[in-house]
Every structure is written in structure tokens, then in C-alpha cells.
C-alpha positions in Angstrom: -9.5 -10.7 -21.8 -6.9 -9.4 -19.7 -8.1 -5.5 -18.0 -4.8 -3.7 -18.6 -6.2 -0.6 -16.9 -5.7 -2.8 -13.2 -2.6 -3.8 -14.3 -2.3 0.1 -15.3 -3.3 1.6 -12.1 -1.9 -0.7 -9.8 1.9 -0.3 -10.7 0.6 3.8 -10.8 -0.4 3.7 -7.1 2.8 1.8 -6.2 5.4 4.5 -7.9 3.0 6.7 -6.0 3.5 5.0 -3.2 7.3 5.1 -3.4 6.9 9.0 -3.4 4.7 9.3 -0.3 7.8 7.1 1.5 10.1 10.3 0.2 8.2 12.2 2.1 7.5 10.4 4.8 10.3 9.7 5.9 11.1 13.3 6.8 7.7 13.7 7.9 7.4 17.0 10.2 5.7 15.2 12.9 7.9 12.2 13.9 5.2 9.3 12.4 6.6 6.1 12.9 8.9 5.0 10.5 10.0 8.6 9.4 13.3 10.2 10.6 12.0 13.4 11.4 11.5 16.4 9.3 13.4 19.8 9.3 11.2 21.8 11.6 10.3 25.5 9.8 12.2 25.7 6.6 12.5 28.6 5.5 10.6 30.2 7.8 7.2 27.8 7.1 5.8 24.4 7.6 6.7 21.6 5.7 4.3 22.2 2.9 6.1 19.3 1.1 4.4 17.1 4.0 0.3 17.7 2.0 2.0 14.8 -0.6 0.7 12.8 2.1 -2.3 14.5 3.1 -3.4 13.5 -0.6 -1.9 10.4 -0.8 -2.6 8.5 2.2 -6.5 8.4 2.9 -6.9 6.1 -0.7 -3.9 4.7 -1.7 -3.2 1.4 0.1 -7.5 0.8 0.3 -7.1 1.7 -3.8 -4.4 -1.4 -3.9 -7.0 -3.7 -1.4 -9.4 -3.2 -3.8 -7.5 -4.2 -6.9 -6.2 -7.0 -4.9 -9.5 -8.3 -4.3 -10.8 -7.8 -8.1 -7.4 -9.8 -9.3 -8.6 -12.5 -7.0 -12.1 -13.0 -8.1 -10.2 -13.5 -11.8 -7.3 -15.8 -10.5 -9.9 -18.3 -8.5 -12.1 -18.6 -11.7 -9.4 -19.9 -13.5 -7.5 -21.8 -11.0 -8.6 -24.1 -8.1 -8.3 -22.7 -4.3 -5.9 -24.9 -2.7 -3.4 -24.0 -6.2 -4.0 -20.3 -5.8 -2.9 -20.3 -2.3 -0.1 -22.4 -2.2 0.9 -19.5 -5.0 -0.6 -16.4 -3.0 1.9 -18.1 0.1 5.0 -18.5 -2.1 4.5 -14.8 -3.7 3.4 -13.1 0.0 3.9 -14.8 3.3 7.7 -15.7 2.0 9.0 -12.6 1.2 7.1 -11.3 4.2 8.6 -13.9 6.7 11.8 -15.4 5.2 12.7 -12.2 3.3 12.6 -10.1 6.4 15.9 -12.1 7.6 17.5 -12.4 3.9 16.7 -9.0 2.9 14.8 -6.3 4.9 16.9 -6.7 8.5 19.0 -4.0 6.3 16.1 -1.9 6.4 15.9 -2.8 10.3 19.5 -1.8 10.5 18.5 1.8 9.6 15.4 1.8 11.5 17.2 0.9 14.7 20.4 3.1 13.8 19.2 5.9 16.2 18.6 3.0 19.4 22.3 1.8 18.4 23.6 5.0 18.9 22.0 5.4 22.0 23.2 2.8 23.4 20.1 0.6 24.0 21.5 -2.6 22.2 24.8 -3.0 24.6 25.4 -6.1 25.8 22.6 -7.6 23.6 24.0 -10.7 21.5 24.4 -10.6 18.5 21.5 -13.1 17.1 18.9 -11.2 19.2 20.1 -7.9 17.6 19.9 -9.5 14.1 16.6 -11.0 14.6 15.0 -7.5 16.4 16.7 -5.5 13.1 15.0 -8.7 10.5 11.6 -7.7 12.2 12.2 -4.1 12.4 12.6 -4.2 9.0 9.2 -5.4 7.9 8.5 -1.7 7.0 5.5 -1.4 3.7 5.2 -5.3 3.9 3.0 -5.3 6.7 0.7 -5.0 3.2 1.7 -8.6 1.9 1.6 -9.9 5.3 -2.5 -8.7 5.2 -2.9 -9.6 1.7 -1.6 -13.2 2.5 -3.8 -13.3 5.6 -7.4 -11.9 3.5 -6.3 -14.4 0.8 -7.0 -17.2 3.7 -10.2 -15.8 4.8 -11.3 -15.0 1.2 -11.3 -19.2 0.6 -13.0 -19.8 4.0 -15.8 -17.4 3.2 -15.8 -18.8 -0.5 -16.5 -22.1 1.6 -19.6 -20.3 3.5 -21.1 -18.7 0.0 -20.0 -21.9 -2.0 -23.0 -21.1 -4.1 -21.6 -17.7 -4.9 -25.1 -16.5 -4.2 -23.9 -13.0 -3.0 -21.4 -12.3 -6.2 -24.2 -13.1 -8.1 -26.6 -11.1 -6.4 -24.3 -8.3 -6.7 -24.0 -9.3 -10.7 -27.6 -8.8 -10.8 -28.2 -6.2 -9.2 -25.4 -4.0 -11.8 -27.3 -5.3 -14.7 -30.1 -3.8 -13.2 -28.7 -0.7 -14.3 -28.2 0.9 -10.8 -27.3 4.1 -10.7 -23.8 5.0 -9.9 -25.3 6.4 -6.0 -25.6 2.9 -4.5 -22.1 2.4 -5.1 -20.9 5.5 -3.5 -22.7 4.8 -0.5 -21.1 1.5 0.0 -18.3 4.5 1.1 -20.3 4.1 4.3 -18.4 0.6 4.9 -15.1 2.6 3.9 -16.0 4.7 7.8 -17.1 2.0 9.2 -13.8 0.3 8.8 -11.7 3.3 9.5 -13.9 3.2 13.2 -12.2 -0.4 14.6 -8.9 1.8 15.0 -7.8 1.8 18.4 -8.2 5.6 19.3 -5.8 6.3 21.9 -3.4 3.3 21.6 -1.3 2.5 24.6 2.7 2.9 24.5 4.4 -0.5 24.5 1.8 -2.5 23.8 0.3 -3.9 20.3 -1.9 -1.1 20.1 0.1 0.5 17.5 1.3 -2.5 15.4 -2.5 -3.0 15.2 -3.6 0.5 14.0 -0.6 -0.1 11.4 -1.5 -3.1 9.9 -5.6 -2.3 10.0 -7.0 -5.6 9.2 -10.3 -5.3 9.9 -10.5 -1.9 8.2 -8.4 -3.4 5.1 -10.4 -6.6 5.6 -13.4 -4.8 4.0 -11.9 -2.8 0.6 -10.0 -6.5 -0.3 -14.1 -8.3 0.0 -15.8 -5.1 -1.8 -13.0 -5.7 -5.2 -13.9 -9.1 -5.0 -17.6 -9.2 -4.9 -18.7 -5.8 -6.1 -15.9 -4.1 -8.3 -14.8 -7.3 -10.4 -18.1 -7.4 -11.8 -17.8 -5.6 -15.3 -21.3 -3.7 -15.2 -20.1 -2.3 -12.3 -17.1 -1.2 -13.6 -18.7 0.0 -16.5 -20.4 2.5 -14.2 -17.3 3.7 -12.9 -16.1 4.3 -16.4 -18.8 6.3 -17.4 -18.7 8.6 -14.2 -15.0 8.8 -13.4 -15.0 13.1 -14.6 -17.9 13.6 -11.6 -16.5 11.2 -9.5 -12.6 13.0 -10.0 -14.1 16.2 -9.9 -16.3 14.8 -6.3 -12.7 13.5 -4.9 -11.0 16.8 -5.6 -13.2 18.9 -3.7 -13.9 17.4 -1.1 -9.7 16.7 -0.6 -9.7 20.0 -1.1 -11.8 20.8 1.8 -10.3 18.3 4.2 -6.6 19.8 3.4 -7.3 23.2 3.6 -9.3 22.5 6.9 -6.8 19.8 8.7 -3.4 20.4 7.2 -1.2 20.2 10.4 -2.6 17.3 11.9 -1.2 14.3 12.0 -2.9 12.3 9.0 -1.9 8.9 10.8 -3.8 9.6 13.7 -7.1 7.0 14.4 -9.2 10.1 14.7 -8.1 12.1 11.8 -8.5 8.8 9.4 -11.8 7.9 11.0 -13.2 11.1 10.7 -16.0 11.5 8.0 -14.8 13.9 5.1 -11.1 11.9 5.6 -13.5 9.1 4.6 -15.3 10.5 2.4 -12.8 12.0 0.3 -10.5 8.7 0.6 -13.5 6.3 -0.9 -14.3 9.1 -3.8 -10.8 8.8 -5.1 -10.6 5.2 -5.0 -13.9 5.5 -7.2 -12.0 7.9 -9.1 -9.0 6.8 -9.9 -10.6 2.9 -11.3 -13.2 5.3 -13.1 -10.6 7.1 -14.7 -7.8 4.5 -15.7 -10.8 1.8 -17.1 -12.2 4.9 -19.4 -8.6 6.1 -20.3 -6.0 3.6 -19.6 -7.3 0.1 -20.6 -4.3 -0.5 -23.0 -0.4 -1.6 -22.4 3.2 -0.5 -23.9 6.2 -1.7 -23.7 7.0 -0.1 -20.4 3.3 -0.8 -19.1 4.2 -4.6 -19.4 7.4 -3.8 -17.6 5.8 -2.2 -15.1 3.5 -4.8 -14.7 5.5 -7.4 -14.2 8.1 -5.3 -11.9 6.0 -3.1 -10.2 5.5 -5.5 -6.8 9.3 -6.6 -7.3 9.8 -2.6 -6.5 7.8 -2.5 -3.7 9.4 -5.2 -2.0 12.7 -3.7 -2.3 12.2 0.0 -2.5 12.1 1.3 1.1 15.9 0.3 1.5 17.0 3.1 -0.8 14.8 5.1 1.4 16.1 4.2 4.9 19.6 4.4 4.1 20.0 7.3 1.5 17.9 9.4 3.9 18.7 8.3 6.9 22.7 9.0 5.5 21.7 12.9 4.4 19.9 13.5 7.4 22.8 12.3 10.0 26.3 12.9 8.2 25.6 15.7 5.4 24.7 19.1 5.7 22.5 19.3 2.3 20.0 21.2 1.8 16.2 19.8 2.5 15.2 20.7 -1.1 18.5 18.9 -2.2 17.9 15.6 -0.1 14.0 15.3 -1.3 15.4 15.4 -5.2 18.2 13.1 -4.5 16.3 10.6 -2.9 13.6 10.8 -5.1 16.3 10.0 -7.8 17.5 7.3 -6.2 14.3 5.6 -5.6 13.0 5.5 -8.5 16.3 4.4 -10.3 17.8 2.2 -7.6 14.5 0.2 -6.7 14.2 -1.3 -10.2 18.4 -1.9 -10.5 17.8 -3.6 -7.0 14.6 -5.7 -8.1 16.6 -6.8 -11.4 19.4 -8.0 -9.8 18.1 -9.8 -6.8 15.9 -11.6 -9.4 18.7 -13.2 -11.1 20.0 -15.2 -8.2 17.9 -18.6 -7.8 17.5 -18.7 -3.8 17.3 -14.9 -2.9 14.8 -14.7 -5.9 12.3 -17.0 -3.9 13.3 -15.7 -0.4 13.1 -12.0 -0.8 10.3 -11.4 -3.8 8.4 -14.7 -3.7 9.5 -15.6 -7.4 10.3 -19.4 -8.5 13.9 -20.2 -8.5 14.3 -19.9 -12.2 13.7 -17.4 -14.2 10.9 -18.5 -17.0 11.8 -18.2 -20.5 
């Protein structure tokens, strides 16, 4: 029986996703990857900016911990060695050969401001093509982890080759635990958010590593697979999602209206305990809420499920240039570049998707799909 409300709320936290990267990219506090935002406009901080401030402490754990629950599904149905030679085509291609097919565009807007400066002159060519192709790797450092916990999940499937800890976990949710347990396993949620490198060093791997987090996202990819694809477990989670929404909305509340400001990147801010806390509760939430509410499909549900990681792939282009464009060479208005690149991302992304999925070779390169579309 296929769980629509996964399906549901994973294609949800990926249009969400697409509107955090709106706002991100004119982020008021020059984040990495952003352009810059428009300083006091008019007269007060970016309050657009708290999107991210809600957004960011769940979001990309939320899709970890789908991802793990999908793959506890996919391995009982098909053998390792099958699933990964299909997790590799559908993730480490598009996040290796894609980045020189399709992303170096997004490099070529990521690295506009160094051209301009002058920091590429004299460099050939080929080395300015390949620094743009990684440059351009942008959201897919996610794949690029996914493909990576998708090796160690078979290796620790080797170790467990009993399954003696799913099905301790399976037992102990039929025990009818209380829905408490499971919150504390938030604890793990800190624990991960502590292996940040706190004050990373310039020019070094420092900050590739606190982007990529893989021993933070190491741990919500293991909890979907062990813990939250058990149904009983899920079940608990359904019946709790209006305390659980209501737990999340406070305490986001508080952690807002206390560190609005800051920069919500930072390793201290996201390793700090209410961040934490607040970020597990609404990952509790929202799978609470869309398996009580949203366990059915439609015609656009099926669409979106279908699309959704198409999108992803090929969604932060229309960001990088459309924004970077407004910012440099137009004299728009901020509220009139947020709405038009909101516009275009969400209309663009899936014109993009639908026609790079039609051609045989890019199709495989760029979004991991066989060369033929299946009839």
C-alpha cells in the first residue's frame, strides 16, 4: 500500500524549499550562496528574511527523514546491490555529470561577481568551465549526501543483517509507547547539530563541511529508516500531530522573537538547544499532520510526485540568474523582484524539468532519469 501522505509531504517541503531559495538569495546577511540583500528597506530590517528563520532549522532534516522511510520500503522490495545501482543513476549522476551538463550555468552566476572583478584573467578557459561546473553544485550537495548515506545504509544493513534493531524498534511501538520517547530521540537531532565546526577557518574545507553536514544529516536519514517507517510509530504521530504543531509553533515562536537577526546558518545558532528543539518538533509535526490529513493523491498530487525532485534539480537556475539579473542591471523595486522571482520559480522550474526530460542523454545526465521515457 503505497503512503501518499510521504509522497504528499515530500514534494510540500520541496516547493517550500524553492521559496526559502527566493529569499535567500537576497538574504540580509551575505550567507553563502545569496547575493546580498537590500540593507534597511524602507527604513527596517528585512523582515522578509524570518521565511528562513521558519524554514531552515526542519526542512532539509524533514526530507532526510522521508528519505530514509522510502528506503526501508524500496530495500524490502528490491535487492541491495539493484537499489543502488538505481539510487547511483538517480543521485550521484546528476550530482557529478550534471554539474558539467547543466548546473556550471548556475556556477556562471555564482562566480559572475569574481568575473567582474577580475579574478578569472588569464585563467584558461577549461579551468574556468570546470571551477563554474563545481560552483554550480548549489542545493545538490543534498543528493550528493543522500547517494553517500544510501552506501552506508547497505553497509550497516550488512552489520544488523538480522535486522535485530528495526525489529526491536517494531516492538517496542507495538508496545504502545507513548508518543514522549519519540520526542526525546530530538536529543540525537542536538547531538548532530554539535559535530559543526564552530568557528570554521577561511579557505579551507571548514565551510564546505558545515554545508554539507553529514554527520549531522547522517543521523535523521538512519532514524526514517529504523524508527519512522514503522507504521505504529507513525500511527502515533498521527494521533498527536495538533500537540505536536501546536509544541513546534511555540517554541519557533520563542526562538524568532528571541534570535531574529542572527545569522540562522551559523554553527552556534543551529546547534543551539531551542533551534533544536523547535527544528525536531516540526519535523514531528509536519509527518503527524500530513499522515492524519493528507494520506490521499489527485491528479496534481501524482504530478507532483513524480516531478517534484525533477524541480529541485533544476530550480536554483531561475533563481541565480533572474535575481542575480534584477539585482545588477534593473532598478526594481525589492517587493517587485521577490514576486517576480517567486513567479518565475515556480513556473519556469517545472517548464525547465519538462523539457530537459524529453531529450534522451540530458535526461540521464542532468536528472538521473533512463534515456527513454516509459510509456
Amino acid at each position: 500500500m503505497r503512503r501518499h501522505w510521504i509522497d504528499n509531504l515530500r514534494w510540500t517541503t520541496v516547493l517550500l524549499v524553492l521559496l526559502y531559495h527566493v529569499i535567500y538569495f537576497y538574504n540580509n546577511k551575505g550567507v553563502f550562496g545569496g547575493i546580498g540583500g537590500f540593507g534597511e528597506w524602507p527604513g527596517c530590517p528585512q523582515y522578509q528574511d524570518v521565511v528562513m528563520y521558519i524554514l531552515y532549522p526542519w526542512f532539509m532534516p524533514l526530507l532526510f527523514i522521508l528519505a530514509g522511510i522510502s528506503s526501508r520500503y524500496a530495500l524490502a522490495k528490491h535487492p541491495g546491490k539493484e537499489w543502488l545501482r538505481s539510487r547511483t543513476r538517480k543521485l550521484l549522476v546528476p550530482g557529478t555529470i550534471g554539474l558539467f551538463v547543466f548546473q556550471w550555468m548556475v556556477g556562471y552566476f555564482n562566480t559572475a561577481v569574481a568575473e567582474r572583478t577580475g579574478v578569472f584573467d588569464g585563467v584558461p578557459a577549461v579551468v574556468k568551465y570546470v571551477i563554474m561546473a563545481v560552483s554550480g553544485t548549489g542545493p545538490l550537495w543534498f543528493i550528493q549526501d543522500l547517494w553517500l548515506f544510501s552506501l552506508l545504509l547497505l553497509l550497516v544493513r550488512k552489520l544488523d543483517a538480522k535486522g535485530r534493531f528495526y525489529e526491536w524498534w517494531g516492538k517496542t511501538a507495538s508496545s504502545k509507547v507513548g508518543i514522549i520517547p519519540i520526542v526525546l530521540l530530538g536529543v540525537l537531532f542536538w547531538v548532530g547539530e554539535q559535530t559543526l565546526i564552530k568557528n570554521p577557518r577561511p579557505a579551507t574545507m571548514d565551510g564546505l563541511l558545515n554545508l554539507y553536514k553529514p554527520l549531522f544529516y547522517i543521523i535523521p536519514f538512519l532514524l526514517g529508516y529504523f524508527v519512522f517507517s514503522h507504521e505504529a510509530i507513525q500511527e502515533r504521530l498521527r494521533q498527536t500531530w495538533i500537540p505536536l504543531l501546536a509544541c513546534a509553533v511555540v517554541a519557533g515562536g520563542i526562538l524568532i522573537g528571541t534570535t531574529f537577526g542572527q545569522d540562522n546558518t551559523s554553527p552556534q545558532y543551529l546547534g543551539s538547544p531551542l533551534n533544536c528543539i523547535y527544528g525536531w518538533l516540526a519535523c514531528l509535526a509536519m509527518m503527524g499532520w500530513f499522515a492524519a490529513r493528507f494520506d490521499c493523491t489527485s491528479a496534481f498530487a501524482g504530478y507532483m510526485t513524480r516531478s517534484s525532485y525533477g524541480i529541485y534539480i533544476v530550480h536554483y537556475l531561475v533563481i541565480a540568474s533572474l535575481g542575480y539579473m534584477m539585482k545588477q542591471y534593473t532598478q526594481l523595486p525589492p517587493v517587485a523582484m521577490y514576486v517576480i522571482l517567486a513567479a518565475a520559480v515556480f513556473t519556469l522550474s517545472p517548464l525547465i524539468y519538462e523539457i530537459l526530460k524529453r531529450i534522451p542523454l540530458i535526461r540521464w545526465c542532468v536528472l538521473g532519469e533512463k534515456g527513454v521515457i516509459s510509456t
